[in-house]
C-alpha positions in Angstrom: 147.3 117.3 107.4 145.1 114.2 106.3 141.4 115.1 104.6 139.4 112.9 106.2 137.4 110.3 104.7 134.3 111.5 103.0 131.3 108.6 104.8 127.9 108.9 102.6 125.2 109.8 103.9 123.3 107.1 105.7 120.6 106.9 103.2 123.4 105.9 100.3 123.5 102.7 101.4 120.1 102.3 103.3 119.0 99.6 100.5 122.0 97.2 101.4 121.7 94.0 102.7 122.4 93.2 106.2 124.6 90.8 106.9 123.5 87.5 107.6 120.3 88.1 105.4 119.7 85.0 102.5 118.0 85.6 99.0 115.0 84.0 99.9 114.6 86.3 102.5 115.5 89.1 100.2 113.0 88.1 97.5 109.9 87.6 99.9 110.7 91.1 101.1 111.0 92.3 98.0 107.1 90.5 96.8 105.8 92.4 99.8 107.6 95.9 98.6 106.2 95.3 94.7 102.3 94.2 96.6 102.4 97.5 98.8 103.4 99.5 95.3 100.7 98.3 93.6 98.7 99.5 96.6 100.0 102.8 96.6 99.5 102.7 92.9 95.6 101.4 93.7 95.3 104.5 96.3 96.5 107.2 93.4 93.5 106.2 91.5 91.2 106.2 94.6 92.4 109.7 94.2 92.0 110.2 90.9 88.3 108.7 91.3 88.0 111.5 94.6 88.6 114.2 92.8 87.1 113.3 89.1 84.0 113.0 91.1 84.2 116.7 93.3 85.0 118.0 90.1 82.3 116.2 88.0 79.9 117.3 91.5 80.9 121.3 90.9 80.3 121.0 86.8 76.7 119.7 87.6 76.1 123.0 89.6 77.1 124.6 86.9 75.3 122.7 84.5 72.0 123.3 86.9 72.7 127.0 86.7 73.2 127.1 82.7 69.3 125.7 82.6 68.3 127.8 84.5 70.0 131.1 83.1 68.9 129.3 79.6 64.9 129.2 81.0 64.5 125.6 82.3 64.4 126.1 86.0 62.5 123.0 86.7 65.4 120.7 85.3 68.1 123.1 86.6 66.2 122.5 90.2 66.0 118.4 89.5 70.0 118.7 89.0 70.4 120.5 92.1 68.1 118.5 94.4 68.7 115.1 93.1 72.6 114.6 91.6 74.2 117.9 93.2 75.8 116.5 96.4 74.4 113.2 96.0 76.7 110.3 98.0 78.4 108.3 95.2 77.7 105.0 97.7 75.4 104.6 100.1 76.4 106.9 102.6 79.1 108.2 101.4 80.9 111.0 99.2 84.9 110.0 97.9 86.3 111.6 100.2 85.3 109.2 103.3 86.2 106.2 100.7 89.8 107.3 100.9 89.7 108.0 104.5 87.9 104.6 105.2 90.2 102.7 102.9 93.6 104.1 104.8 91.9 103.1 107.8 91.3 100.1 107.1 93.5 98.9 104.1 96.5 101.0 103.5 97.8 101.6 106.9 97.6 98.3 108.0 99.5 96.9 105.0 101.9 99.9 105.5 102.5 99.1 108.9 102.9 95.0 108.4 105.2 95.7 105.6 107.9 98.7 108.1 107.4 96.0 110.7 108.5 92.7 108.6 111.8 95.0 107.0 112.6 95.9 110.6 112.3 92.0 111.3 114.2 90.7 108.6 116.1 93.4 107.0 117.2 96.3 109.8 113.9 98.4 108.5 115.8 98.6 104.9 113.4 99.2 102.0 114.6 98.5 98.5 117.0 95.9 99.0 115.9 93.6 96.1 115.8 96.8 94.1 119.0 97.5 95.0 120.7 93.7 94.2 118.4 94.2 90.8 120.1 97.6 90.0 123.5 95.9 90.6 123.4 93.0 88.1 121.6 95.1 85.6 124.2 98.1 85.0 127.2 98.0 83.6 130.0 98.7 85.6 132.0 101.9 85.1 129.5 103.5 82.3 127.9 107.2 82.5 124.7 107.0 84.1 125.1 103.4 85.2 126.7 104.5 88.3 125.7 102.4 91.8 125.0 105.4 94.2 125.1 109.3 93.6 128.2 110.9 94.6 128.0 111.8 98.5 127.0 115.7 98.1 125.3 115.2 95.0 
């Protein structure tokens, strides 16, 4: 009986090229891809920012509570009344930052960039990636390989 032929998984050779698709295209998808990266990249540190800041926001209450176990109850209560809490813009604490910035930043550019692939490259993401990582290794050595073994 004949094995039949092992077919990878779809997402093995999601970062192809379509057919019919030219290098410029290719490259101007491929700006877009490194653009929304660095955006993602941006929205890590808005994270980083959100959550130095909550943390910073529970060591002042702590701080307020260590003057006031340490007899300054006064500046312990200035802590808690005027920083504890306090919006870090007008308005605002970190975390409505973030959400206003998906809203109206990261979604958006998210959504342009799935709906030019699906336009000009059958929703594929990576493929300039993918041409890069094929002139760049060499063919046939360890750990150059084009694709992980299907099952892998």
């Amino acid at each position: 009986m004949d094995e039949e032929p092992v077919i990878p998984p779809r997402w093995l050779e999601r970062d192809r090229r379509p057919s019919g698709v030219d290098d410029d295209t290719i490259d101007a998808v491929g700006k877009l891809g490194e653009a929304v990266e660095w955006i993602e990249r941006a929205r890590g540190r808005l994270y980083d920012f959100h959550q130095m800041s909550g943390h910073a926001d529970l060591l002042l209450g702590g701080a307020a509570d260590a003057l006031e176990d340490a007899g300054h109850p006064d500046l312990a209560e200035r802590i808690r009344t005027d920083l504890v809490g306090r919006n870090v813009i007008e308005g605002r604490w970190t975390f409505q930052i973030v959400e206003e910035y998906d809203a109206t930043y990261w979604s958006p550019v998210r959504q342009a960039r799935s709906d030019i692939e699906a336009a000009l490259v059958e929703g594929r993401p990576h493929v300039f990636e993918s041409e890069m990582k094929e002139r760049r290794r060499t063919h046939g050595r360890r750990h150059h390989e084009e694709r992980p073994e299907p099952g892998s």
